[in-house]
C-alpha positions, 0 to 999 in steps of 0.5 A, a space after each residue: 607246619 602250615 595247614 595243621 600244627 604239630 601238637 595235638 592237645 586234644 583227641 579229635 574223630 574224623 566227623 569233627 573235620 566234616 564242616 571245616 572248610 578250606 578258609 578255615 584250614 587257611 586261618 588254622 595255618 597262621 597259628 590255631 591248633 590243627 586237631 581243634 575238634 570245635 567246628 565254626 557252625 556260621 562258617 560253614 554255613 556261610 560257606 555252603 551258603 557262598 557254594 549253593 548261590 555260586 552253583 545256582 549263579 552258574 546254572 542260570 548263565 549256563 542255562 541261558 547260554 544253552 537256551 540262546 544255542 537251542 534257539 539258534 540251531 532252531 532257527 537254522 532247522 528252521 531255515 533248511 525247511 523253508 519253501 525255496 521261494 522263501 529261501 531265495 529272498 532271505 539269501 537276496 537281503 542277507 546277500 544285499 546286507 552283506 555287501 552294505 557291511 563290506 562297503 562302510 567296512 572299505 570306508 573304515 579300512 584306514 582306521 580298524 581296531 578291530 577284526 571283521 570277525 571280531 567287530 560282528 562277534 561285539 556286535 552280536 552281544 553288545 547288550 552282554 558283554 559290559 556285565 560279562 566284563 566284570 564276571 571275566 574279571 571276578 571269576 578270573 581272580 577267583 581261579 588265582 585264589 582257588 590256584 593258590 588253595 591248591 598249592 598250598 594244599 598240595 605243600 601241606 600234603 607233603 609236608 604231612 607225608 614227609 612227617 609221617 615217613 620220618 615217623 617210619 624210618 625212626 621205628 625202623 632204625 629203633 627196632 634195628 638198633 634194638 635188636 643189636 642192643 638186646 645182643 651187646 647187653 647178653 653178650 655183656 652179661 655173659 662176660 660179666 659172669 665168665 670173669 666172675 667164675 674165672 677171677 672170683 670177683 664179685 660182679 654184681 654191681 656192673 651186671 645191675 648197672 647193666 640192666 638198670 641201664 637196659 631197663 632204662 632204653 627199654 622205657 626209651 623204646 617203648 615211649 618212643 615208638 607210641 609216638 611214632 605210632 600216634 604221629 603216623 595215625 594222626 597224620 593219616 588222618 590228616 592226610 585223609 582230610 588234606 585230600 578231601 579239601 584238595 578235592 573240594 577246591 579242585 571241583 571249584 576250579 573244574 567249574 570256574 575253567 570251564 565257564 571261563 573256558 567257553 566265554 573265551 570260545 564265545 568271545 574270541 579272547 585270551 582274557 578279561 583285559 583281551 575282551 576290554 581291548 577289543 571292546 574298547 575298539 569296537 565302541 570307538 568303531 561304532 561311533 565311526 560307524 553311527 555317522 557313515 548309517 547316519 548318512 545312509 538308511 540302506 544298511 538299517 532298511 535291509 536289516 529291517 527287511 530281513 528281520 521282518 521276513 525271519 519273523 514272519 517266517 517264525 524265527 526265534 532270534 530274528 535280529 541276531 541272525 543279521 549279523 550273521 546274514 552270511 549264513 544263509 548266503 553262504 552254505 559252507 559258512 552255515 554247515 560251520 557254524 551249525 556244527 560249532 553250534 552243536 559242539 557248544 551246545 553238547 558242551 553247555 549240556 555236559 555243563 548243566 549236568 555237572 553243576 546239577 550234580 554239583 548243587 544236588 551234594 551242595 544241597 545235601 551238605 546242607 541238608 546234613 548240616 541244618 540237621 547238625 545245627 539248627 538255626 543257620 538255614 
């Protein structure tokens, strides 16, 4: 039946399913016994092992991410309580930058692979975006497996319901059927009986044949319904245990689409294949881009001289801010994104907090099963 067999060769609680993990069900799908009540200590060791560094490897990406907002929405706290004075001479640069970056970005015009936004958005995390490429991709082909886990699960789901429902009907047809039964073989009696006065005949022997045949029926029912009886109860069992797998990997996939939810906001993608694309056209761009600075140290001086006075004024992330230098020449622009950055910050929050529930359990699944088995941890 896929996930779990039809034969149940051994009596099995439900504590012998607590450290069975999805893997495993998978495997129990291609042939083994789905009631085996011997557990894969190692197994689920190395799983809950997979889970605690999996929770931890999202904590410190989401932690970083949350840092770096936390310093940008400082910095543009930071800006707003600066003297005008101040104020007037990084909206100057940031206005001077600006228009440098228009003037190589008129040169390029013929040649562009990529957006404006799209170019600053690569140059902006240029350090980051070759290792974040082969997260995209590995987590990308984890949410296809995690997908496929829940489809299967789902299948054996109703395989397990379907089972269990014709496991009710025929209790019902039986007990139906039997009551029409108990009503024919009285009614034959009876009759066996009234020919017997009326004719003089002996009518022993069809009346034992009678009852040795209800006799008979009756061990029929009685098995018959034990069965019934015994599939329903297993396959609640299973249904139970179907349903908290199904929730473990819809917890996976939860946390897998969120992360993969944002590094598409941040980015501006689609996908793992979108982010090469783009980043492909911004290398090719920026080769472009060393030969036109190369002839011209205007752009790099400016961005050197901002950078100098946001330090000296005590920003936190100096040089970011100067490719993004029209946030401070333009108050819309800034209004947008410090509102852009909130939202992701309130949703790199809401991550944290998640995974931090998510890794507390991990943590006590483990803690559960140190104390079950010892020597795995």
């Amino acid at each position: 039946m896929g996930l779990f067999g039809k034969k149940k060769k051994k009596k099995v609680s439900e504590s012998d399913y607590q450290w069975l993990t999805v893997d495993e069900a998978l495997e129990l799908s291609e042939g083994k016994d789905r009631d085996s009540s011997t557990p894969n200590p190692k197994a689920v060791a190395k799983d809950l092992k997979e889970q605690l560094q999996n929770a931890k490897k999202i904590e410190k990406d989401t932690s970083f991410e949350y840092d770096a907002i936390s310093k940008h929405l400082s910095d543009m706290q930071r800006f707003e309580d600066l003297p005008e004075k101040k104020k007037t001479k990084i909206k100057d640069l940031s206005a001077n930058l600006l228009s440098y970056e228009k003037q190589r970005l008129e040169y390029q015009h013929g040649n562009r692979l990529i957006s404006d936004e799209k170019y600053r958005t690569m140059e902006m995390y240029s350090s980051e975006i070759p290792e974040k490429l082969k997260t995209m991709e590995e987590q990308e082909g984890y949410l296809m497996l995690v997908k496929n886990d829940m489809r299967q699960l789902e299948g054996e789901k109703g395989s397990i319901n379907f089972e269990k429902d014709e496991a009710v009907k025929k209790k019902q047809f039986l007990i139906k059927f039997t009551k029409l039964c108990v009503v024919a073989i009285l009614a034959v009696c009876i009759l066996f009986v009234v020919l017997s006065v009326y004719t003089g005949k002996n009518m022993l022997l069809p009346i034992m044949v009678t009852v040795a045949l209800s006799c008979i029926y009756a061990a029929y029912f009685v098995v018959t319904m034990k069965e019934c009886d015994k599939t329903v109860r297993r396959d609640e069992r299973l249904m139970k245990r179907c349903v908290e797998l199904l929730n473990k990997v819809k917890i996976k996939y939860v946390n897998t689409t969120n992360t993969l939810e944002y590094t598409y906001e941040k980015y501006k993608c689609n996908s793992h294949q979108e982010l090469r694309f783009i980043w492909e056209g911004y290398l090719k761009e920026k080769e472009e881009e060393k030969k036109y600075i190369k002839n011209s140290g205007l752009l790099a001086a400016c961005r050197e001289n901002l950078v100098d006075i946001l330090t000296e004024c005590g920003f936190e992330l100096p040089e970011a801010w100067t490719y993004q230098a029209e946030v401070f020449y333009d108050g819309k622009t800034f209004r947008e994104l410090r509102s852009v950055m909130t939202e992701r910050h309130r949703k790199l929050k809401a991550q944290l907090d998640f995974n931090a529930k998510q890794k507390a359990s991990i943590e006590s699944d483990i803690n559960s099963f140190s104390t079950k088995y010892k020597g795995y941890f």
